[in-house]
N, C-alpha and C positions, 0 to 999 in steps of 0.2 A: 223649801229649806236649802242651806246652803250646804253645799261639800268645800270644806276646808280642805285645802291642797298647797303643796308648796310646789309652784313650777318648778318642774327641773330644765331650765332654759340650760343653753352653753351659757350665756354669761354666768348664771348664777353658779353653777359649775365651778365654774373659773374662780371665781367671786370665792367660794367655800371651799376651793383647796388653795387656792394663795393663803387663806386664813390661818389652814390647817398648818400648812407648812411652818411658814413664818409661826406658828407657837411652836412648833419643836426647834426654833432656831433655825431653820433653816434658812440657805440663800437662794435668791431667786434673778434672774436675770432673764428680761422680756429681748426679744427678737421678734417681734410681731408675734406671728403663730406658733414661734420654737421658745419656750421656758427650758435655760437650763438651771437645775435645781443640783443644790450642795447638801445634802442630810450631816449630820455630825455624828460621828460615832459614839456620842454620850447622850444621845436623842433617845426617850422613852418611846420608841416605836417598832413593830416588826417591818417596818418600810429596808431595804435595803440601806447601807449606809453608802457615803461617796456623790458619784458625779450622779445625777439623771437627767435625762431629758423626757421633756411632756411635748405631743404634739397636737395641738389644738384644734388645728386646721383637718382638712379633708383625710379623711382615715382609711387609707389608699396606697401607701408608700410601705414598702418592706421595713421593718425595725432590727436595727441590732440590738443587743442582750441587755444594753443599760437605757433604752429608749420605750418610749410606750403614749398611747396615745390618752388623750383627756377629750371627754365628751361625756353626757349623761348613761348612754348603757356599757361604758368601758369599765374593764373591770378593773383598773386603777383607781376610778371615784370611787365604784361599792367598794373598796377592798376600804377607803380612808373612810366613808361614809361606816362602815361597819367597827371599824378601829375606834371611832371618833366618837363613837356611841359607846362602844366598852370601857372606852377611858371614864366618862360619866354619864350613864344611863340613869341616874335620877336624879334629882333637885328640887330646889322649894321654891317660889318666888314669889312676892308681892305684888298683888295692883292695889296700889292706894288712887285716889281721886286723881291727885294730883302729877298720874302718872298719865290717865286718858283724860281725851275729852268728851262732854258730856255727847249722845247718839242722840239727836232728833231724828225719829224716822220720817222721811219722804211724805207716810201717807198724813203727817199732822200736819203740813205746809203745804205752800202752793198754791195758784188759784189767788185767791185776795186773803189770803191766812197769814198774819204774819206773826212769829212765835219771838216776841218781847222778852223773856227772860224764862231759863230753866234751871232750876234750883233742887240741887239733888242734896237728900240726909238721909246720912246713912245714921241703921239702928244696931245692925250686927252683922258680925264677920261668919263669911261660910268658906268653905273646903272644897274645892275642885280637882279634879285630876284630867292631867291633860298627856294621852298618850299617842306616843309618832310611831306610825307603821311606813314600813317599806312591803308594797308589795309587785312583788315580780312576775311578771307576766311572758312565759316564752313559750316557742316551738322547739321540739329538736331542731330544725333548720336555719328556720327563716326569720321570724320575729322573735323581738325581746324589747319588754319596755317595763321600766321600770317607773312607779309611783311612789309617792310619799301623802300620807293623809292623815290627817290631824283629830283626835275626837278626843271631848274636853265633857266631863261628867261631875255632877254636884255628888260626893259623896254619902249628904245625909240622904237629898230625895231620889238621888240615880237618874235625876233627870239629864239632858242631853241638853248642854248648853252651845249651840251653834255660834254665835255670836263671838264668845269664851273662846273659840277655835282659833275665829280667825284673830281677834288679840293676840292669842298663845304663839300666833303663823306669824304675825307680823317680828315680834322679839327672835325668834328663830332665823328669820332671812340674814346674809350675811352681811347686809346694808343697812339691818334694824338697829336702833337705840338698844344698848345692850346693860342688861340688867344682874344685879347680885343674886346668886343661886345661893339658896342654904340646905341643910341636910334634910331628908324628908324623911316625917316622924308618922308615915303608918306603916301598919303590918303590913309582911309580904304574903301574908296569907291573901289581907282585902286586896293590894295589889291582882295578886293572879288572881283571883276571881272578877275584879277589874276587866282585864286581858280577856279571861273566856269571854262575859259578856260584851266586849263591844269587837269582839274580832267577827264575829258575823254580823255585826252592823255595815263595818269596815267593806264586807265581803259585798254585802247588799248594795253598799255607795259607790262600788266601781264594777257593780257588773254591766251596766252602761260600756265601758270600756272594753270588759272582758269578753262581750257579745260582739263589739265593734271587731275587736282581733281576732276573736274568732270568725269572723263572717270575710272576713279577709285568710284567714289560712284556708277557712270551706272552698274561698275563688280559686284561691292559688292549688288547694286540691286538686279541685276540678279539673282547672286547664291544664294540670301534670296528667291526670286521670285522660283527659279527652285528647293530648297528645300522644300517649301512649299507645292509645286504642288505633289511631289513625298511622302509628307507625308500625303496627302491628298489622293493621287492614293494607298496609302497601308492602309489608314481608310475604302477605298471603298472596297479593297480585303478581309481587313478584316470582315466588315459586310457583305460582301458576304456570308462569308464562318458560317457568326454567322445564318446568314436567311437562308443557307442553312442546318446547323445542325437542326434551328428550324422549317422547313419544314419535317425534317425528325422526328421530337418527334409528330409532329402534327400528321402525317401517321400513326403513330405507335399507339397515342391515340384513333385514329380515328376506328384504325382495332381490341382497346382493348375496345374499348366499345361497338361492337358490338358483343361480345364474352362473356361480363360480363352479370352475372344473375342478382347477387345484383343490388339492385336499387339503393341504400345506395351509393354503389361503381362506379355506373352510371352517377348518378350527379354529384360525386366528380369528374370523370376524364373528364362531358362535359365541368366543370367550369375549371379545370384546360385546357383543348384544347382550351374554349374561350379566355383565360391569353393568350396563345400563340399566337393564331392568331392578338391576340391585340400588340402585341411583335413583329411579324411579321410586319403587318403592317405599326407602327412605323420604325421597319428598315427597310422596303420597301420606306416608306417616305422620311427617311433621306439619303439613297442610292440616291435617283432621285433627291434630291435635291442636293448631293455633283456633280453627272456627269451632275446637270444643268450649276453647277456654272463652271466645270472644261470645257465645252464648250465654256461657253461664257469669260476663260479665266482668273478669280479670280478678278473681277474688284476693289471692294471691298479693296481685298490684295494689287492690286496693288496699289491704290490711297493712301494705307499707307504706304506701302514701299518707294513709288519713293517722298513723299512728306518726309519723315526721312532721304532720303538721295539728297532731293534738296539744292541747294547750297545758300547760304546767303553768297554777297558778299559786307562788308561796305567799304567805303571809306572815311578816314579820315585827314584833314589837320592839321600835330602836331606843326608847328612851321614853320613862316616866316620871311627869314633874308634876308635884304639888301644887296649887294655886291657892294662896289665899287670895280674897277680893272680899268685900264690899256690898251689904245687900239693904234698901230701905225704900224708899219715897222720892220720886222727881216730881215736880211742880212747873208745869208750864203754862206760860200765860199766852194765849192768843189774843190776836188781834184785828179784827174783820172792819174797816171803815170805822164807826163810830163806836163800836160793841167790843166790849174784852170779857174775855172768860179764861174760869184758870181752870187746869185738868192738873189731878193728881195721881200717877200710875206707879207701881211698883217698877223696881231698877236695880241694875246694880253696875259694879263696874266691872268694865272690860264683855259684860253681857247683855246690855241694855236693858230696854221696855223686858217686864215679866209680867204684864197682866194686858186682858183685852181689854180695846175701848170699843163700846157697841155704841148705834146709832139712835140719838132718845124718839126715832121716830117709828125708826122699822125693829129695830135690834138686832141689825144685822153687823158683824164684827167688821169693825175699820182695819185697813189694812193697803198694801201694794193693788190688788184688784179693787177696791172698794175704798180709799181714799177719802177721807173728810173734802166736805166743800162748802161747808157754811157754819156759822154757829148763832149766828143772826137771832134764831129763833131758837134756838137749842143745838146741841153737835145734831147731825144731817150730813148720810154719807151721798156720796154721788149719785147712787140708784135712787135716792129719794128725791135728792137734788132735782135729778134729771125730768121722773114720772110727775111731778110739781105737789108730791106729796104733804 
């Protein structure tokens, strides 16, 4: 099954705030990497008004107060990505026929199959909803990656139209054929019940990612973890080596004042052996307490570390649109050498094939692993093909 995603490349980036811009009126002037940007002060936005600058390039240079960088985790895109969705977070929109074209999938061609003609009639109109999540993915420290994911639901059956997504993804990109929004006429009760039910779908499709980042803050844990230990294991060698110089001036005091006449000279070097022993002491203290802690394993450390690098992951709904499409009958006619046969599978638009084709020999479902390969004698998928079934 596919996960509907919309890259958040830099161009595309680029691509969706030039957009944004340019409909509040604004001006925009390219310098390679340096966009300086003119807002109007009659612009329907909480963006600053005046001069700005965006920088596109390497995000690396100190900024002054009207400057700010653009790239996918900056927080000038989420700030217009988040704006851009409140301006209109719902809409309606159309797929008629004649707005896709028709989907032959892979596994009904290929091989000596060749597909002559497919004729899709439609019987009736159904209701989709197709809702865009942004979901963010950070550390206190280290990572932040931001996502956007698409999931597209038939209203009457609640079924999960994948296909429907990525249609819905395509109209969305900033480079897509851009289509008329109308008002959209269901309740916001079905809405947010909508929302609960596919935000843990949502959660499910990018824990793939969410395991990757974490398994990356675990590393970067670690090696903070296993530096620390080792910088700690060379404080301990080195106050070894400080208590053990200072065990050796203590001896040496020890053997000079029983040597000395003066008295004068006496006092001074049992006060100064007392300083040291009090010296001693102290690093004898601090020693026992770093191989206490380094037994029971830095807990301490640990509990800041692994909490700077625990993951925060929100999930947010940016915008939900209506779909009407299209649902009936495609007809396609194969074509094998001398032999034609027609298949008739349920469809619709912008979501393809909605029903399986099984194989009339084994009845095992055609498909991407399982691929039609003959019709010769009846559909025959490749397992059958192959065993000379």
């Amino acid at each position: 099954m596919t996960d509907a995603a919309i890259p958040i490349t830099q161009s595309a980036v680029q691509q969706f705030t030039e957009q944004y811009l340019r409909s509040l009126d604004s001006t925009i002037e390219k310098h390679e990497d340096k966009w300086e940007i003119a807002i109007s002060e009659q612009a329907e936005t909480e963006l600053p008004s005046g001069q700005l600058v965006l920088f596109c390039g390497d995000p690396s240079a100190d900024l002054d107060e009207n400057e700010r960088y653009l790239h996918p985790e900056s927080s000038f895109f989420q700030e217009i990505v988040t704006e851009a969705s409140k301006r209109q977070p719902t809409g309606k929109v159309v797929i008629a026929s004649e707005d896709t074209q028709i989907e032959i999938p892979p596994w009904l061609q290929g091989n000596n199959i060749n597909v002559n003609d497919a004729t899709f009639t439609p019987y009736y109109d159904r209701s989709a909803i197709a809702i865009l999540y942004r979901i963010s993915i950070e550390t206190v420290s280290e990572y932040q990656t931001e996502l956007l994911r698409a999931t597209a639901i038939d209203i009457r059956s609640m079924e999960r139209l994948p296909k429907l997504e990525e249609t819905f993804l395509e109209y969305t990109l900033p480079t897509g054929a851009q289509i008329e929004s109308q008002s959209i006429d269901i309740e916001r009760s079905t809405a947010d019940d909508l929302i609960t039910q596919t935000r843990e779908q949502i959660i499910e499709r990018v824990q793939p990612k969410v395991d990757e980042i974490h398994q990356e803050a675990s590393r970067a844990a670690d090696a903070e973890i296993e530096e620390y230990r080792q910088m700690q294991q060379q404080r301990i060698e080195e106050l070894e080596e400080s208590k053990t110089r200072l065990s050796d001036r203590i001896e040496d005091l020890s053997e000079s004042i029983q040597q000395r006449g003066n008295e004068e000279e006496r006092v001074e070097a049992l006060q100064k052996r007392k300083e040291l022993k009090s010296e001693y002491e102290d690093l004898d203290t601090e020693i026992e307490d770093l191989r206490h802690r380094r037994e029971q394993g830095y807990p301490e450390k640990q509990q800041d570390v692994r909490e700077r690098h625990a993951l925060e992951v929100v999930v947010t709904p940016l915008t939900i649109t209506q779909i009407e499409y299209e649902r009936g009958e495609i007809m396609f006619e194969l074509e094998e050498g001398s032999v034609t046969r027609s298949v008739t599978l349920g469809y619709g638009d912008g979501i393809g094939i909605t029903d399986n084709l099984d194989c009339e020999f084994c009845n095992q479902t055609l498909g991407d692993n399982n691929p039609l390969r003959s019709i010769k004698d009846g559909l025959q998928c490749s397992q059958c093909y192959r065993s000379g079934s």
